[in-house]
N, C-alpha and C positions, 0 to 999 in steps of 0.2 A: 412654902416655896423652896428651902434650903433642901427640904427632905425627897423631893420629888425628882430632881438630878439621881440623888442617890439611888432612888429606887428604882428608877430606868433603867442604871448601871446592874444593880443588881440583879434585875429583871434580866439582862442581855447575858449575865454572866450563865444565871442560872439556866436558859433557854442552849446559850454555845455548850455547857457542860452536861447536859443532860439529853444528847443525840438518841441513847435509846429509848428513854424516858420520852421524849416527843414523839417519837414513831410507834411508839406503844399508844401516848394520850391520840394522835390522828388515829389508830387502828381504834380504838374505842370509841371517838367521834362518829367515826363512817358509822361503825355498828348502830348506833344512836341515833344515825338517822336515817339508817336503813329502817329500823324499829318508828320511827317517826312515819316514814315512808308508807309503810306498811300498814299501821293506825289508819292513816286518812283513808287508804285506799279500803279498808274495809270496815267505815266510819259513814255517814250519810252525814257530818257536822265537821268538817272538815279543820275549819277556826277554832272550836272547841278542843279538838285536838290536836290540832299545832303547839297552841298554848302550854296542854297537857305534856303533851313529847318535849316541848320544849323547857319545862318544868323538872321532868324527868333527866334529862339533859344535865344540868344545870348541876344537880344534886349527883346524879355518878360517877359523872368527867370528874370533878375534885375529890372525892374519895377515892378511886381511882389508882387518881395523882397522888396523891398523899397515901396510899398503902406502898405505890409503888419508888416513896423517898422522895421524893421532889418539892421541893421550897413550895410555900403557900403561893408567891406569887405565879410559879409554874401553873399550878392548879387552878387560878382564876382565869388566866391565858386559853389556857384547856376551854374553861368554861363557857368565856368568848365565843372560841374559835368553833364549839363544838353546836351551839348556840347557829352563829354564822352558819354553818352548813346546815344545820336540819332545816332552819329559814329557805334556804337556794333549794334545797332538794324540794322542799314543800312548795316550793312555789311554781317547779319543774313537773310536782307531781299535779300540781293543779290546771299548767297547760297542757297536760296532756289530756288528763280530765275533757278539757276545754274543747281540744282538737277534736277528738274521739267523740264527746258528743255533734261537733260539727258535722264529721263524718256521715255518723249514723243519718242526720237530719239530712243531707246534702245523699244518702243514700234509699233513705224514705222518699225523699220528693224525686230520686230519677225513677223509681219505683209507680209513684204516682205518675210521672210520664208517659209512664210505661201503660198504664192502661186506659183503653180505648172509649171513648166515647158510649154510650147505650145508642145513639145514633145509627156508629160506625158499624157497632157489633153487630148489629138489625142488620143492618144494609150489608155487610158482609155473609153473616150467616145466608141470608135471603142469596143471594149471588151463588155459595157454596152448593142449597139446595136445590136450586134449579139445574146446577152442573150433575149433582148424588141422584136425585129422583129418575130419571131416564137410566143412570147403571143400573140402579137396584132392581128396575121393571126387566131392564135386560139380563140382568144376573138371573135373574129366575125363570129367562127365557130361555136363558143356554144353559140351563141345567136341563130344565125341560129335553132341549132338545138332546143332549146327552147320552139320558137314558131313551133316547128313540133312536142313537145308536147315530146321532149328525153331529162329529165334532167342528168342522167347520164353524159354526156358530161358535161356538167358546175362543176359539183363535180369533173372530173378528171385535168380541166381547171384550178383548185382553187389550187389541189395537186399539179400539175407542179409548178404553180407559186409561192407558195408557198416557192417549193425546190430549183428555180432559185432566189429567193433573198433571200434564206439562202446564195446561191452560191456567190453572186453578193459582199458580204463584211457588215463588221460591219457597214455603215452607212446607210446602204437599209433596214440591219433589224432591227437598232434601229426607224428609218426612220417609217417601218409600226407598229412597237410597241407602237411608241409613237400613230398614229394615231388609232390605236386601242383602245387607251386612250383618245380620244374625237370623241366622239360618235354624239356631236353636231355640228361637221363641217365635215364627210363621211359615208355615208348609212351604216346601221346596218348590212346587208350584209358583206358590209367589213370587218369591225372592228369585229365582230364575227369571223370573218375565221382566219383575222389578228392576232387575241388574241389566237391562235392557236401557233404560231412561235416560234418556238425555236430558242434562242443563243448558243447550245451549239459548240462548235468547235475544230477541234483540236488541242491538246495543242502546244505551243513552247516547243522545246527542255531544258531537266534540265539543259546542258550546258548555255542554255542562259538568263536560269533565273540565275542561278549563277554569271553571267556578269552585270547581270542588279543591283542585289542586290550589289555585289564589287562597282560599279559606285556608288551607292546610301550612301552606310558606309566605303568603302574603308575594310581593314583588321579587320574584327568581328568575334564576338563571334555568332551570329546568325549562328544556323546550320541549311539548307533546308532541309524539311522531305518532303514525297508523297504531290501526286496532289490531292485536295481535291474535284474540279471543271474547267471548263475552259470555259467563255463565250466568246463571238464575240470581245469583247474591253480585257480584264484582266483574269488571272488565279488564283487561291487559290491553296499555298501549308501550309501545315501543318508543322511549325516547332519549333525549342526551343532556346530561350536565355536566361544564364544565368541559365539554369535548367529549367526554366519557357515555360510553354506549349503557343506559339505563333502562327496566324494567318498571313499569308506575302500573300500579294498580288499583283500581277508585271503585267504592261500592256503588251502586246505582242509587240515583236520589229514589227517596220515596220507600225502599226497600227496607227499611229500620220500621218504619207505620204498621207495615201491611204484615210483618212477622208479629209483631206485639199485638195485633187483633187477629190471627190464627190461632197463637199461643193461647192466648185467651180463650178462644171457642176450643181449642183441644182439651183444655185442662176443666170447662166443665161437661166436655162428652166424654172423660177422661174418669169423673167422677159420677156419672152415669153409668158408665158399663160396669164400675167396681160393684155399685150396688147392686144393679137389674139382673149382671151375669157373675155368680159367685164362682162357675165353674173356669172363670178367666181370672180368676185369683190368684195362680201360680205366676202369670206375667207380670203382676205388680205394675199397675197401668197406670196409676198416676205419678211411681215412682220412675216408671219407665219413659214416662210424659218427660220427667224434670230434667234424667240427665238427657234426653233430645234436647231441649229446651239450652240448657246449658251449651251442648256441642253448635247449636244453631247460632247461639250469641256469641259462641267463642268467632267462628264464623265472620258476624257481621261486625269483630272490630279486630283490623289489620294487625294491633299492635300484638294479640298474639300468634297469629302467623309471623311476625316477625320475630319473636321470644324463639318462637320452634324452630324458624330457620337457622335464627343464632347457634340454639344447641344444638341441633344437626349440624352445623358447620363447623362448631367446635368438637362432636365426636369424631367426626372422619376428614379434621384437618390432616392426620397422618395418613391418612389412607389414599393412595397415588392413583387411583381407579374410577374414585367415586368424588364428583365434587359438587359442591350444596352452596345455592347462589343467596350471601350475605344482605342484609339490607344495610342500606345506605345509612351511614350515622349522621350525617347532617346536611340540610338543604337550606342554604340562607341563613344560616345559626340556627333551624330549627329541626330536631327532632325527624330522624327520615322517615319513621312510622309512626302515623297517624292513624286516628280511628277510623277514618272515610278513605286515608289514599298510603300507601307504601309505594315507596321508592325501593329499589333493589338494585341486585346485580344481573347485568342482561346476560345469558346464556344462548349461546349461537350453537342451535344442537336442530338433529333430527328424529321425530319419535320414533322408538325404539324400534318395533318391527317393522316400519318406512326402512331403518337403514339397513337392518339385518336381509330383507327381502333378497339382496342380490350379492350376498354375501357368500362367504363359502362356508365350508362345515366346520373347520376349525376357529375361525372368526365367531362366527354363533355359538359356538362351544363356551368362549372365551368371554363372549358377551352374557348367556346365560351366567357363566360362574361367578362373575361379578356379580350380576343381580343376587343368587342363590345367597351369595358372601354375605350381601351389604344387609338384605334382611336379615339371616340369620346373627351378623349382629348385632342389628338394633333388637332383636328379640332374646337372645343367650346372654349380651356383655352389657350393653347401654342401657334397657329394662326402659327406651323410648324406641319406638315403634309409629311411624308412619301409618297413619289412619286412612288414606288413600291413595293405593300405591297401585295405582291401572297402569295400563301401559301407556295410556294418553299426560302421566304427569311423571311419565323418563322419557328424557333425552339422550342421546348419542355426539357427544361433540366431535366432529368431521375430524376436527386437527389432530387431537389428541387417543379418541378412541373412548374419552372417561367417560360412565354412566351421570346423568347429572339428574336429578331428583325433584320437582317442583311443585310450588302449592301444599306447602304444608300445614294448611287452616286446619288440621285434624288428625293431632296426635295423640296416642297412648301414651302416658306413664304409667310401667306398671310397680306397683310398690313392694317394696324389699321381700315382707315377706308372701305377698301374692305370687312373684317371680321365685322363692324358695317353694314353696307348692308346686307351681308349676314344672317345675326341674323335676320335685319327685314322683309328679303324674307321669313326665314322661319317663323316668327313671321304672317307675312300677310297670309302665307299659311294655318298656323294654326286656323287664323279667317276667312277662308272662306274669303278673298280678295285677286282672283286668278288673276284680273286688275292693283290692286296696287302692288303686288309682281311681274308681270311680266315689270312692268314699271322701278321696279327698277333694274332689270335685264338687262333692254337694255338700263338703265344710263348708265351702265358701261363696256359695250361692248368695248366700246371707236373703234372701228373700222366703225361704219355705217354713210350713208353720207346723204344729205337732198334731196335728188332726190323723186321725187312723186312716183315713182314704189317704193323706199325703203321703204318711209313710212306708203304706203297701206299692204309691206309684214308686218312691225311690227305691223300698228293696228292689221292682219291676228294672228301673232302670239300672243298678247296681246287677242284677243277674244278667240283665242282656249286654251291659258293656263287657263284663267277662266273660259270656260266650262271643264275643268282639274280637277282643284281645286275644283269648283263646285259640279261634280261626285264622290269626296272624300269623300262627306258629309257619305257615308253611307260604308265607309270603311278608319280608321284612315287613317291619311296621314302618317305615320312612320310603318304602317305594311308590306309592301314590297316595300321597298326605291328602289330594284333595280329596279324593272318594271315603278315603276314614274319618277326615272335618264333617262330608258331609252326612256318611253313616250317624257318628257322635252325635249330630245335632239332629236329625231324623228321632231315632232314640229320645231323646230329650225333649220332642216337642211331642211324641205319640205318648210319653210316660209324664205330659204336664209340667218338665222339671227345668228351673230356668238354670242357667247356669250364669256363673261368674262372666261379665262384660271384660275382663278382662282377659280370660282365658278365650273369649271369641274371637276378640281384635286379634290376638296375636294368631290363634289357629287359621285366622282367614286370610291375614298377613301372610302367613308360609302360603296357605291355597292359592293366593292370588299369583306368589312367586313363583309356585311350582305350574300352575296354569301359564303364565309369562315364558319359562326355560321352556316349558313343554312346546311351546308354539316356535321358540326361535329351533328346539334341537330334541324332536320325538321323543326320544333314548336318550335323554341326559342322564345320567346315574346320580339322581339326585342325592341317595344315601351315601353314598361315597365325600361328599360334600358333609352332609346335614350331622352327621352321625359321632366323627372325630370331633367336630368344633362343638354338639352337647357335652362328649365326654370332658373334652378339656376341660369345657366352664364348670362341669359338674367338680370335678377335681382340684379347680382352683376356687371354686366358691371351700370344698370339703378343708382345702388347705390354710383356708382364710379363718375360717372356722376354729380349725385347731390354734390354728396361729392365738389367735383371741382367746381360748380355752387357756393357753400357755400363758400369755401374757397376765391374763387374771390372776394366773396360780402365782407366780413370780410377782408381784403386785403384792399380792397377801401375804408371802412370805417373806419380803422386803420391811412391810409393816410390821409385822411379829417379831421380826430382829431390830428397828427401830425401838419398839415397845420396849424390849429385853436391857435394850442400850439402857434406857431413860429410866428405868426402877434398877 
């Protein structure tokens, strides 16, 4: 009992006098039970090696201590403390363990939600073939007539079809929408007539959007005003929180079911056509199934159209022209984007060619170069690009003049070094190297295989896009982007060759904008715009570049004179 004072004292002396000596033994602790950490994590016995680590532990900490001078009692302190920590860590490592497999389980069972009944699938396909039997007898009617030289029949053939997959449900016609949107994997035909399709539908009852938004906030101050729109997936109603003029938008009940039992019927006629037709093996059909699939669910939950609003609002906060309506961060203390309903910022705009109609020439000018701007750079600087940018989802604010942006449920990211490719395709394009920019186009297809028919189609298309680029000589290559997007992919779909999804959003992106300026102002000189703001980006990505090339060499040479210092 006499000696235990003493030792305390000792103990406090030797801990206040040995300041680096402790920050050394904690720097060996962490280590210890990072190495602890690590054990379990790639151990199936968790306990057994706790123990073990903790063993280890135990035995290093104090030699350690004791190589590095520090009293025995410093060393057992060490050993303690180092002890304590692998314990906290290990036990941190194990709720995560814990969480992560909840996850998983909690991501299996929405999985199994997800698919449909054998009932449903019956009843649905049954539904589907009764709509498909009647085209296909007609498809082969207006071929017929065709070649007897009656086009008429083919134009009434396109209108049927048309109206039966508006009929058929939101996933047929986001289904040909999106295909309308890659022009380099189905005949322009198509995708022409496609790009025709209306979502509009009609609406769910105000009782049940009132039900959706109670589920969403419970008892609020959000009052629902009118219907402002209603497509195939979601409705816009106009209303007020707070006093504050609001935008709410609610998926349609029932519309979550009826996509999860289409998906499901596409991905096994999806896994039929790969087998029966190997000559549609370039499209990568069930690969090309999934990212639909993907863009469709992103779709049916709000909360990321509201992600993409956000970063759209945060890149062209500086930008005085263009303004991108925020979602509401809280309703009732809850979360303003839900998975069934967003809240927003209401925008009091007119679409875009409604206001430019009776405008003058230099107002439409003014409004094109906006638009031309705002694409070009979500495409050249932000490397995020608006996945549906018609003219039905820009506005025209009265007051202000500013172009305002809506419905961002489908956007591109494009990634670092997809967007470095892409700069150098259009960079090769620019020099008249229609070989080397078409080469680096089908680096990154990432879908073609090594078969000798494959690679004869791609030399095919590597020779016709450089007698492309070639034929440019005597007409810029940025004075009518649509008709070269569309040539490009024409090319690409007669030589079988898919191309990069993301080199298409963005290509279709510009077409849509240069289609948009063309309508408000004939003669816009769209190169005059397009052409200076690639070079810059080109220039300051090249300057970024170096930058980083510079900084590594100084880095390394900073270290070698460190080195020199220490021996």
């Amino acid at each position: 009992n006499r000696c235990a004072p003493d030792f305390v004292v000792r103990s406090k002396r030797a801990l206040n006098g040995h300041s680096a000596t402790r920050e050394r033994l904690k720097m060996l602790a962490r280590a210890a039970t990072r190495r602890a950490a690590l054990s379990l994590r790639q151990n199936r016995r968790p306990l057994q090696h706790l123990a073990s680590a903790a063993r280890r532990t135990s035995v290093a900490a104090p030699r350690a201590a004791l190589a590095a001078g520090a009293p025995l009692t410093l060393a057992f302190a060490a050993t303690t403390y180092a002890r304590a920590e692998a314990t906290h860590d290990a036990a941190i490592e194990a709720a995560r363990i814990r969480a992560q497999r909840l996850a998983d389980a909690a991501e299996r069972a929405a999985q199994l939600r997800q698919t449909p009944s054998r009932w449903r699938l019956l009843r649905r396909a049954m539904n589907l073939s009764l709509r498909a039997t009647p085209l296909i007898v007609g498809r082969l009617t207006a071929d017929v007539s065709r070649m007897l030289g009656i086009r008429a029949v083919d134009d009434l053939w396109w209108s049927w079809c048309l109206r039966e997959v508006e009929r058929a449900g939101p996933t047929f016609i986001k289904l040909c929408q999106w295909a309308a949107s890659r022009d380099d994997l189905f005949p322009v035909q198509a995708t022409r007539r496609f790009a025709r399709l209306h979502d509009r539908v009609e609406p769910h009852s105000y009782e049940q959007t009132q039900l959706s938004v109670s589920k969403a906030f419970g008892d609020q101050d959000l009052t629902i005003g009118p219907i402002l729109g209603s497509g195939c997936v979601a409705q816009v109603h106009r209303g007020t929180l707070h006093g504050r003029d609001v935008a709410v938008k609610v998926v349609h009940p029932g519309v979550r079911e009826l996509v999860d039992c289409d998906m499901c019927l596409l991905r096994g006629i999806g896994s039929i056509v790969e087998y029966w037709a190997p000559s549609l093996k370039y499209l990568a059909v069930r690969g090309t199934l999934q990212r639909f699939e993907k863009v469709m669910r992103a779709q049916l939950d709000l909360r990321t159209e509201a992600a993409n609003l956000e970063k759209l609002h945060l890149l062209f906060a500086q930008d005085e022209n263009v303004v991108i309506p925020r979602p509401v961060l809280e309703v009732n203390g809850v979360d303003g984007a839900q998975r069934d309903v967003l809240v927003e910022d209401f925008v009091e705009g007119t679409p875009v060619l409604k206001y430019a109609a009776n405008k003058s020439i230099e107002e439409k000018e003014l409004l094109a170069t906006h638009g031309a701007r705002t694409v070009l750079k979500m495409v050249l600087h932000h490397n995020f690009v608006h996945g549906d940018l018609h003219p039905g989802n820009v506005l025209v604010e009265e007051s202000t003049g500013r172009l305002a942006i809506l419905d961002a449920g489908i956007c591109v990211e494009i990634p670092t070094e997809t967007h470095k490719t892409m700069v150098r395709v259009l960079r090769a394009m620019l020099e008249y190297r229609g070989d080397d920019a078409a080469r680096l186009l089908l680096e990154n297809n990432g879908g073609s295989d090594d078969s000798q028919d494959q690679l004869q189609r791609e030399e095919a298309f590597v020779d016709g896009f450089a007698k492309f680029v070639e034929s440019t000589r005597t007409q810029p290559i940025f004075d009518s982007m649509a008709s070269y997007v569309g040539d490009v992919c024409a090319l690409a779909v007669n030589n079988r060759v898919a191309l990069d999804a993301s080199f298409v959003a963005v290509a279709l992106a510009v077409k849509v904008v240069e289609g948009l300026v063309v309508d408000l102002q004939p003669d816009f000189p769209f190169v005059e715009i397009a052409v200076p703001m690639f070079l810059k980006e080109s220039c300051m990505r090249a300057s970024r570049e170096e930058a980083g090339r510079m900084s590594a060499y100084m880095n390394g040479l900073l270290t070698g004179l460190r080195n020199e210092e220490s021996q």
